[in-house]
N, C-alpha and C positions, 0 to 999 in steps of 0.2 A: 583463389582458395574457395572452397566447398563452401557453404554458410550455412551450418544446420544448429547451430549453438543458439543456445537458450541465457541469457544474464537477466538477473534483476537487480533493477535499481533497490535500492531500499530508503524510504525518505525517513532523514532525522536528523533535519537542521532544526527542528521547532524550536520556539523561546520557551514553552511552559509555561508561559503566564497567566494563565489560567487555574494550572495546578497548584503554584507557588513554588515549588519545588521540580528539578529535572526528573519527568515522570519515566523519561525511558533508561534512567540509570535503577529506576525504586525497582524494589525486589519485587516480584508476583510468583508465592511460595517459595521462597528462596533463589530465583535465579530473575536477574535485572529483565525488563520488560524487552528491551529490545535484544539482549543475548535470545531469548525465548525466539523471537521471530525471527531473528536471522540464522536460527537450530532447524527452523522447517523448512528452509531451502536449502540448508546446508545436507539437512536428510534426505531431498525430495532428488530422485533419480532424473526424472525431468528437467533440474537446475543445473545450468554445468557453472558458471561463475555466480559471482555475489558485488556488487559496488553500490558503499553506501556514502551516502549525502549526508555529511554531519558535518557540526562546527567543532571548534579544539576541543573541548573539553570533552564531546564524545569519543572523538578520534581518537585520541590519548589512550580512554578505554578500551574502543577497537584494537587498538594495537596491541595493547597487554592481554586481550582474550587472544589475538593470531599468536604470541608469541606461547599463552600457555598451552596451547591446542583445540585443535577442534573445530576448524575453520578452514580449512582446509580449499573451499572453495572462491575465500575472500580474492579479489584479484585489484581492487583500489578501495579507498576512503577519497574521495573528494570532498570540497568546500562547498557547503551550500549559499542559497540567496537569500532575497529579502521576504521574498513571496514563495509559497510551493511549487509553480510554474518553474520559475527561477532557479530551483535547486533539483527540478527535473531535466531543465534544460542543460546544467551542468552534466546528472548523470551520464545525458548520452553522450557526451563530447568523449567519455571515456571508456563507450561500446569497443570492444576488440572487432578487427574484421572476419573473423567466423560467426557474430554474432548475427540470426536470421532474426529471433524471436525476442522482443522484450517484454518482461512485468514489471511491474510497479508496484512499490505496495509500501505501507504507512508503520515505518519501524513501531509507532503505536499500536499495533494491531496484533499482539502473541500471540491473539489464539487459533491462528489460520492453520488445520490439517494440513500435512504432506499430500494426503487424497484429493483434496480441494483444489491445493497449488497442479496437481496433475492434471487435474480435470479443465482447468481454464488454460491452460495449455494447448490442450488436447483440441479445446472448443476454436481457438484464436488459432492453429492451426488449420482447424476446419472453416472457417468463416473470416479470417484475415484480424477478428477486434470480439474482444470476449472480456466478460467483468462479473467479478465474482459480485454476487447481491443475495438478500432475500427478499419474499413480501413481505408486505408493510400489515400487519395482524392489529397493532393500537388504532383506536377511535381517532382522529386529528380532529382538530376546531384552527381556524383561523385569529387570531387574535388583535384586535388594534392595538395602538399606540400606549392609552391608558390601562391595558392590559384587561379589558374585556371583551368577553368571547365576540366575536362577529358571528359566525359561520362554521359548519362541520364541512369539512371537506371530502369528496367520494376517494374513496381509497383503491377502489375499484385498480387494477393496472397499476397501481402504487409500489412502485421496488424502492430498499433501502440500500444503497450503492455501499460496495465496502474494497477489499482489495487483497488480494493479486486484482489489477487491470491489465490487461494481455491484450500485445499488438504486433501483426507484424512489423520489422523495425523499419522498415521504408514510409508504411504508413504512418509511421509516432515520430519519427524525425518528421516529415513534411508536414504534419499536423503544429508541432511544435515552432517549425520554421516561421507558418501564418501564425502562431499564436506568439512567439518574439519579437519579430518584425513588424506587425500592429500593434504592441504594446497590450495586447490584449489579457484581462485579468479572468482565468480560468481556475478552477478548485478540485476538478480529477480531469483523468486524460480521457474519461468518457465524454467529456466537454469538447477538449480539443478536436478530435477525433470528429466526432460531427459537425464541430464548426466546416469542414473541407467533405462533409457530408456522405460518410462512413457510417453504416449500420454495425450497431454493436451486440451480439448477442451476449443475453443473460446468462449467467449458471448460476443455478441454484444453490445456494451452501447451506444443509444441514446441521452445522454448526454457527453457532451464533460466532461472532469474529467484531465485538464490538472496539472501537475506538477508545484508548485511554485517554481521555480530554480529563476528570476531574476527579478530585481525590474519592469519590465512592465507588468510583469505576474499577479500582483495582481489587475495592472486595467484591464487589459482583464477578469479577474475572477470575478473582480466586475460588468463590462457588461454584463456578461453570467447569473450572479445573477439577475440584471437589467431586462434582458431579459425574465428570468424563470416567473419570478413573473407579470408578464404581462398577 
């Protein structure tokens, strides 16, 4: 078989413990944060499947958004791990074999363009490993223990990693395999990937695509929707 298909994992086994509450079931302007990101590869022509990494309670949801419509491209819900590794490493176990190309990306993340998701695509075609990021534009200081400042840090070359991360799928299984089988604890697949010493080109995203980790994040993500739609 031909292998020209494109899947993305979508990770959303998280606990929330941080938020207090399941942040990718809360609404961000009326529709749940992770329906919102799993709508832009469901848009994005570039995407041909969708397989998400959740534990029951999302799943459950997943099922009831496939059954009322609109998903069209969902093709499994898998169980995720203990660690994100863990619950990537699951996703690929359930790559179909037309699958050339995979992305990644943090069911936390709504506010990732269709344009964007094309564009890293397009890049990790072109270059084998591609990740969506911007520059890093805030001041940084280093901080000790006691929580005062040490040091400013050069920002200089400073990118803020974000996701869709696009890999060929030969390189992100074999990447994965060394990052398994040493037990090794990794936190994006831009990690894995250079561990077996893989350059990864950047894209650019004009769009901010921040992380919901904490309850203020969802109003910031609602002004940035605010904002778009203007």
């Amino acid at each position: 078989m031909l292998k020209t298909g494109v899947t993305v994992i979508v990770v959303a086994a998280g606990s929330s413990r941080r938020m207090g509450f399941n942040k990718l079931l809360e609404p961000l302007a009326g529709v749940p944060v992770l329906r919102r990101s799993l709508m832009a590869f469901e848009k994005c022509a570039a995407i041909d499947r969708i397989i998400v990494v959740a534990g029951a309670e999302v799943g459950e949801v997943i099922e009831k958004w496939r059954v009322e419509g609109g998903l069209s491209k969902l093709g499994a819900v898998v169980a995720g791990g203990a660690e994100r590794h863990d619950s990537v490493a699951a996703g690929l176990t359930a790559l179909g074999e037309e699958c050339e190309v995979v992305a990644v990306h943090d069911g936390a993340r709504p506010l990732i363009h269709v344009e964007q998701i094309s564009h890293c695509v397009d890049m990790a075609r072109a270059h084998g490993a591609a990740v969506c990021a911007r520059p890093l534009s805030e001041t940084i200081k280093r901080v000790d223990s006691s929580g005062a400042v040490v040091e400013a840090v050069d920002r200089e070359g400073v990118w803020v990693m974000e996701t869709p991360q696009v890999f060929e799928r030969e390189l992100l299984e074999r990447a994965y395999a060394e990052v398994m089988n040493g037990g090794v604890l990794v936190t994006d697949e831009v990690s894995a990937v250079q561990r077996i010493g893989v350059r990864v080109q950047v894209v650019n995203n004009a769009w901010a695509n921040p992380k919901i980790t904490f309850p203020g994040d969802l109003a910031l993500a609602e002004c940035l929707l605010e904002a778009w739609s203007k």
